[in-house]
Backbone as CSV, one residue per row, in Angstrom:
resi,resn,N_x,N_y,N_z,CA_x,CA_y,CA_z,C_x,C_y,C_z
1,UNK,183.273,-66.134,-37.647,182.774,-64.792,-37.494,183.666,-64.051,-36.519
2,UNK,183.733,-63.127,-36.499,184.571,-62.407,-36.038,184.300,-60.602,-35.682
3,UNK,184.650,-60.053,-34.982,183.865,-59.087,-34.506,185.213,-57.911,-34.261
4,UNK,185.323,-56.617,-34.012,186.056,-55.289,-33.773,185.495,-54.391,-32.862
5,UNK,186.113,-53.851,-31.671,185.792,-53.115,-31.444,186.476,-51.806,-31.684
6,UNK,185.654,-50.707,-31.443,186.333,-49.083,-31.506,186.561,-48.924,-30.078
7,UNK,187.189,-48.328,-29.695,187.598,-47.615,-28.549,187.092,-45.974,-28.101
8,UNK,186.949,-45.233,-28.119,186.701,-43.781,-27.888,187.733,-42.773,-28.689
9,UNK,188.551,-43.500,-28.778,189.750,-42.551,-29.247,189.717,-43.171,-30.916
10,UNK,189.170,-44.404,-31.567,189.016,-44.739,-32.430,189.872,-45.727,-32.978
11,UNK,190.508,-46.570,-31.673,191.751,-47.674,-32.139,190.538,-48.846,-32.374
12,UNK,190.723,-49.475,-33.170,190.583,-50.855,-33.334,191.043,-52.254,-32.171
13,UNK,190.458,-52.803,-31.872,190.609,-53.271,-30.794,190.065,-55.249,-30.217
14,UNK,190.985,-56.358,-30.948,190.440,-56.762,-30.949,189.635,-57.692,-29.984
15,UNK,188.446,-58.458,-29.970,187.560,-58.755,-28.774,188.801,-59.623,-28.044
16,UNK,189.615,-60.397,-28.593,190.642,-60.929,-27.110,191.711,-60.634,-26.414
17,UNK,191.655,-59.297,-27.180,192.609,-58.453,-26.468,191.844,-57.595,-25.063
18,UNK,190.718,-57.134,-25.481,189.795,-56.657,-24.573,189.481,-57.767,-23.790
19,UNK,188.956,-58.964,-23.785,188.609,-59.841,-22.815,189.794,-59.849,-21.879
20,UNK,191.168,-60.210,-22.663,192.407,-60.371,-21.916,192.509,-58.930,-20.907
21,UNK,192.334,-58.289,-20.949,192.421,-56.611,-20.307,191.294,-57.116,-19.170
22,UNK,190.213,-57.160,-19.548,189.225,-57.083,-18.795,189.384,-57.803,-17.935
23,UNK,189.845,-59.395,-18.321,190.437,-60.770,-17.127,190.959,-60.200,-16.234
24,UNK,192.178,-59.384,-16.402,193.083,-58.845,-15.552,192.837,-58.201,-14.616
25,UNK,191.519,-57.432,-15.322,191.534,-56.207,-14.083,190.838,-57.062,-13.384
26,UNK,189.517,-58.137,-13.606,189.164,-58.731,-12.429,190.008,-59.312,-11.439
27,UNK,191.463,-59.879,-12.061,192.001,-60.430,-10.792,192.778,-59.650,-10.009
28,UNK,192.999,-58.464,-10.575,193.664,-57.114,-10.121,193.273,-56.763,-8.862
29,UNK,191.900,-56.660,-9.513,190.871,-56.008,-8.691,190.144,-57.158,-7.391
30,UNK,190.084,-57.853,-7.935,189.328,-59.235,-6.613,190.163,-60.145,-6.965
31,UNK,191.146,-60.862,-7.424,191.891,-61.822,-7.570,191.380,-62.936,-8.091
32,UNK,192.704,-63.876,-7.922,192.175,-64.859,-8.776,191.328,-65.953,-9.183
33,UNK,190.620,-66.005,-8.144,189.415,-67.440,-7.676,188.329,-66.839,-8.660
34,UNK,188.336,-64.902,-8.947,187.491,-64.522,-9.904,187.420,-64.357,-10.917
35,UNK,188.747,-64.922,-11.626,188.595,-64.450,-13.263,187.712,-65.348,-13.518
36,UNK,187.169,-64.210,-14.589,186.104,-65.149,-15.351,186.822,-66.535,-16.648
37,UNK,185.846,-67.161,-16.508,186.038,-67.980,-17.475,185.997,-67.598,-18.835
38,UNK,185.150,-67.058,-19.050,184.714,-66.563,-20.353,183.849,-64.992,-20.839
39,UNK,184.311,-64.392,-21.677,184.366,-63.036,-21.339,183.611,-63.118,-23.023
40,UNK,182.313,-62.479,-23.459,181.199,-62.649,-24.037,181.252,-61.390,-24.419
41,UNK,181.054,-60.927,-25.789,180.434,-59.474,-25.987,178.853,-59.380,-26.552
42,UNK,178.595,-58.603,-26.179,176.798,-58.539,-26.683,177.307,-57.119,-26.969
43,UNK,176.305,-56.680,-27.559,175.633,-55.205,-28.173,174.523,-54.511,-27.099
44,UNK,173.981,-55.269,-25.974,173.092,-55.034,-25.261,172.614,-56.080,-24.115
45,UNK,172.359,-55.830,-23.009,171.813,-56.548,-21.966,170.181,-55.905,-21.820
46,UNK,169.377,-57.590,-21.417,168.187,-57.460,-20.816,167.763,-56.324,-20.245
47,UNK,167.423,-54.871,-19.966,166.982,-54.275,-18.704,165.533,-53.645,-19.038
48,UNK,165.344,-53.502,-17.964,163.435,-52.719,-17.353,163.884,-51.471,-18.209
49,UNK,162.670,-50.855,-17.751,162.289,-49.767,-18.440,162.949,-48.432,-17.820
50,UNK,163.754,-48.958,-16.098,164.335,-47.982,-15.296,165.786,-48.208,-15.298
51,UNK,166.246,-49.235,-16.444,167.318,-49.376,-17.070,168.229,-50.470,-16.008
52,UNK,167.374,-51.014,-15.216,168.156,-51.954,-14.213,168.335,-53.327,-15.383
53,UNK,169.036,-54.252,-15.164,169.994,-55.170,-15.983,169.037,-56.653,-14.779
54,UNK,168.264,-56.797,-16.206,167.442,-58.157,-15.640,168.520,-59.383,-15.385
55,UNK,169.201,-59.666,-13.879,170.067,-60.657,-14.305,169.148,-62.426,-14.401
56,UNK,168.129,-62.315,-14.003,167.312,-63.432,-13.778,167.236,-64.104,-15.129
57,UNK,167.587,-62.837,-16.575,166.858,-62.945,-17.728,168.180,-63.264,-18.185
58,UNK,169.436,-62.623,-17.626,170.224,-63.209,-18.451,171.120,-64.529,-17.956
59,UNK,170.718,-64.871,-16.694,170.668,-66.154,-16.418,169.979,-66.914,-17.463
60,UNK,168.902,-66.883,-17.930,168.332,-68.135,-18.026,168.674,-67.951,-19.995
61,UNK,169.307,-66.645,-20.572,169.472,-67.025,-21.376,171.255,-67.991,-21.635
62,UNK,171.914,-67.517,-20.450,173.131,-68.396,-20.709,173.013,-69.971,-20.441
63,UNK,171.760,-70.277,-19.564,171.584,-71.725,-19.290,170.539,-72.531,-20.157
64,UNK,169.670,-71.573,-21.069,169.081,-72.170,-22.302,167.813,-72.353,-21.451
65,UNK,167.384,-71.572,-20.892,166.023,-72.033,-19.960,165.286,-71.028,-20.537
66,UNK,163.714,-71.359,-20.052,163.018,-70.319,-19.934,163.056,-69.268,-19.391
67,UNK,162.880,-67.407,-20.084,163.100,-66.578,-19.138,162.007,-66.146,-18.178
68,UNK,161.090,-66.513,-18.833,159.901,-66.430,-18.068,159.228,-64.954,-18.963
69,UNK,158.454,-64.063,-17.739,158.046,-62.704,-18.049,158.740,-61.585,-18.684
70,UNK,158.529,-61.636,-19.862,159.451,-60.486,-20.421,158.739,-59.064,-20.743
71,UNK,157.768,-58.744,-19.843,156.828,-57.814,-20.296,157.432,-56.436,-20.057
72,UNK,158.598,-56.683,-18.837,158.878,-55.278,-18.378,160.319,-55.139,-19.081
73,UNK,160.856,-55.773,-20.281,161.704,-55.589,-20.568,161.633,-53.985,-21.743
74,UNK,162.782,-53.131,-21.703,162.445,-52.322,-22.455,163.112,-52.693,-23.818
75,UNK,163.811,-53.502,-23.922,164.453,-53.969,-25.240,164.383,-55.505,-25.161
76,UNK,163.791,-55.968,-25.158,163.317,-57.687,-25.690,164.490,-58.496,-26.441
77,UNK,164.547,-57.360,-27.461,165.396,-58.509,-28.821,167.087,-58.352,-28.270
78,UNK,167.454,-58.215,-27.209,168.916,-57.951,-26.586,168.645,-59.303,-26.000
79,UNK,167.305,-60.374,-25.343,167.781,-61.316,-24.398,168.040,-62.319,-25.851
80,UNK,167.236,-62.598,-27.055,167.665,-62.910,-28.343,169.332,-63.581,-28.676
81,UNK,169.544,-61.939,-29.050,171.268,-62.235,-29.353,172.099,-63.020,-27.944
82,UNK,171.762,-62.391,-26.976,172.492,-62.954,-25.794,172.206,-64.247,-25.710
83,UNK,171.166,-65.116,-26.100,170.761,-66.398,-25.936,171.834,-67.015,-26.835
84,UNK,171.715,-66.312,-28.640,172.275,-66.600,-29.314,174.073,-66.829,-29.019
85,UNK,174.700,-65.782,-28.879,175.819,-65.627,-28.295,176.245,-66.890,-27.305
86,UNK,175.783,-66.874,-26.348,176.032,-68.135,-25.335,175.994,-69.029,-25.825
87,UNK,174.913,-69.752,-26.748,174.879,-70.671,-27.446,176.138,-71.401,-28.266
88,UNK,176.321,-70.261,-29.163,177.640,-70.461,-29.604,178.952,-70.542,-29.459
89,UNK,178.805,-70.039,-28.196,180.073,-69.727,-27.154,180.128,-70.547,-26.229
90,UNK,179.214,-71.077,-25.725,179.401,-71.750,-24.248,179.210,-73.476,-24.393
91,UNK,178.870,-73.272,-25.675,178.043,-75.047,-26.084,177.060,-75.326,-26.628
């Protein structure tokens, strides 16, 4: 499977070229002890209803745990794919 992104300007763009960009600027930006390992695309993250980014939720979907309370989530089916995603990606 395989995935594309658009850009704003409408280039095609593909996801490891963007991860590779993105790596960079982290070590650019904070160096190198911080690149990430692995650079994940979703369509959407966990957040409340005041649009804050549940990281508790997306912890526990990259470690395959329970997330616990998902009542205050305003989009539910985003911790889903992200579970999914990791899954396939991480192991």
């Amino acid at each position: 499977m395989g995935a594309d992104i658009v850009d704003e300007k409408g280039n095609t763009v593909q996801p490891g070229e963007v991860g590779e960009l993105l790596s960079r600027a982290v070590v650019d930006g904070l160096g190198v002890p911080y690149r990430p390992k692995k650079i994940l695309f979703v369509s959407d993250l966990p957040k409340t209803r005041n649009m804050k980014i549940m990281r508790r939720v997306v912890r526990a979907a990259y470690l395959d745990e329970s997330p616990g309370d998902l009542s205050s989530l305003s989009n539910p089916e985003a911790v889903k794919e992200l579970a999914e995603i990791a899954k396939a990606n991480l192991g």
